[in-house]
N, C-alpha and C positions, 0 to 999 in steps of 0.2 A: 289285233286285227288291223287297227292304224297302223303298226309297221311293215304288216304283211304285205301292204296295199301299196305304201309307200316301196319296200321295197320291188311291189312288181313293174310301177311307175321307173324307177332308175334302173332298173335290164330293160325295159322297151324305149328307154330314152338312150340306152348306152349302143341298144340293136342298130340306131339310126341317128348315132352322134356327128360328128366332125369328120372331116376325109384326114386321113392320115393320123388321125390324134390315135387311131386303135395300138399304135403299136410305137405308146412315148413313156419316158419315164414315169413309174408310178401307176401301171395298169395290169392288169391283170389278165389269160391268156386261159380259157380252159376248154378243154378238145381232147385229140389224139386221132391216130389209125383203126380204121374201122373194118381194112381188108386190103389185101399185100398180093404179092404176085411173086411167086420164086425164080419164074424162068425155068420153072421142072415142071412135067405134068401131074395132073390130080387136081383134087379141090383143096386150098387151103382156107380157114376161118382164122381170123384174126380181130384181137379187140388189144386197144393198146390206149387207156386214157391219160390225159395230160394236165398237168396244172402249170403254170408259170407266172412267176412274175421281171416284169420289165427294168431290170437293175440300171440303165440306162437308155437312152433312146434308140431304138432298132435291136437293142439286145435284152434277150431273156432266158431265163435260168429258170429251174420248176424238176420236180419230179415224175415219172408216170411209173406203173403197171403194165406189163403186159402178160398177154396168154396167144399161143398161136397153134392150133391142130390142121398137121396136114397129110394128106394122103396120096399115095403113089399111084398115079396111073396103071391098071392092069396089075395091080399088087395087094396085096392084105396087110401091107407095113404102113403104121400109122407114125407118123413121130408128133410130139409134145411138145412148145416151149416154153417158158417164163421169164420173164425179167422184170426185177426189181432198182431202179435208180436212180437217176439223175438225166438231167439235157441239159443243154445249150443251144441257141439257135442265135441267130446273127442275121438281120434283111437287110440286103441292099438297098440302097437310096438307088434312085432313079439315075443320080449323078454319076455315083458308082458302076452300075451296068443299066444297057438300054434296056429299058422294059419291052419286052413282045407286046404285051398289053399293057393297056391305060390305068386298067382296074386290078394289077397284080405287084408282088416285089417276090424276085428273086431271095433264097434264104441258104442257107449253110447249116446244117445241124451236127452237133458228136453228142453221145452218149455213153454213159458209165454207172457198171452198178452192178449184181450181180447176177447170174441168172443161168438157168438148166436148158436141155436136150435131150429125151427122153424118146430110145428107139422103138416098137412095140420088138422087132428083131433082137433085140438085147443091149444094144451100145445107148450108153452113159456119155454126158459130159455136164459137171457142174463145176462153176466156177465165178470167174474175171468177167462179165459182158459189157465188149467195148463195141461202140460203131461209129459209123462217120458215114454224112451225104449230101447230096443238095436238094433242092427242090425248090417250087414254087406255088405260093399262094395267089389264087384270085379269088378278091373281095366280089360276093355277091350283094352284101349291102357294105354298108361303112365300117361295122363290126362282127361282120361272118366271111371267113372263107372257108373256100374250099382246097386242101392241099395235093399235092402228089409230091412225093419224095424219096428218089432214087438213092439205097443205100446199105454200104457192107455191115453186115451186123458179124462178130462172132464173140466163142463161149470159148474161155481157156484153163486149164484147172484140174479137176479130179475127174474120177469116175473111168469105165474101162475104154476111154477114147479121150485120147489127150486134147483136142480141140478141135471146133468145128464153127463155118461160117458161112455165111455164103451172103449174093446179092439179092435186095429185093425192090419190088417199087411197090410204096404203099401210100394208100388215099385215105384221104382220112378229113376232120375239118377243125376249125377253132371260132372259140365265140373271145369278143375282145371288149374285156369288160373297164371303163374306166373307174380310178381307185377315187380320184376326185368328185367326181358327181354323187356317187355313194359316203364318203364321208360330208359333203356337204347337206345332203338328204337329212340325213342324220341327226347332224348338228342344227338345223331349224327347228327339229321336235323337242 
């Protein structure tokens, strides 16, 4: 129960840490997309979560999941996606490019790993899933933002459709956990 306690003390100390310390070497990054936009009509759902951690300052590596179902406008054709991988993402410093805002940083993200296409019409693609985008975070406290990130995803590989891709912009958010304050939590008990 004491570490239960303690640990909820270091996530509401981490929620409202240091400005800029969310995203330094040694922290940890956990979120994803929560809903995406294709730029086709219909309704799409989208759940895409993320772990990462901060291999160096401004830059982070991590794994996600995803699942995405979406439907065609004035159509009965549902299609399916998944991916299984890897990220990268990389935030600009302020130096780097002017911020719009005070409380965000510009980011760059690719992704790799593998992942399906499933038409309710019959077309197949399972394979290779590479992407690449940019996007930007604005911090609503010191250790939450909010994302949006415009980006080409596609699938290459098997199945009765050699490959498929397309652009999306998806929102989504990340909590920014520091690795420090939790191993020192730790280490007192």
């Amino acid at each position: 129960m004491k570490k239960l306690f303690l640990g909820a003390v270091v996530f509401a100390a981490g929620l409202f840490g240091t400005a800029n310390a969310q995203i330094q070497e040694g922290n940890w990054m956990v979120g994803g997309q929560v809903a995406n936009m294709r730029f086709t009509n219909g309704v799409n759902l989208n759940l895409t979560p993320q772990v990462g951690y901060f291999v160096k300052d401004n830059w982070a590596v991590g794994a996600q999941v995803g699942l995405d179902v979406a439907s065609a406008g004035g159509s009965s054709k549902t299609t399916t996606s998944w991916t299984l991988g890897g990220f990268t993402r990389y935030y600009f410093g302020s130096n780097e490019i002017e911020s719009l805002l005070k409380n965000g940083r510009f980011f760059a993200e690719g992704t790799v790993g593998f992942g399906g296409i499933n038409n309710s019409a019959g077309s197949t693609t399972n394979g290779v899933n590479l992407g690449v985008g940019a996007g930007y975070s604005y911090f609503i406290t010191k250790n939450v933002s909010l994302d949006a990130l415009l980006k080409f995803d596609t699938v290459t590989g098997g199945g009765n459709t050699a490959g498929n891709g397309d652009l999306r912009l998806n929102v989504g958010f990340q909590i920014f956990l520091p690795t420090s304050k939790v191993k020192a939590a730790l280490k007192d008990q």
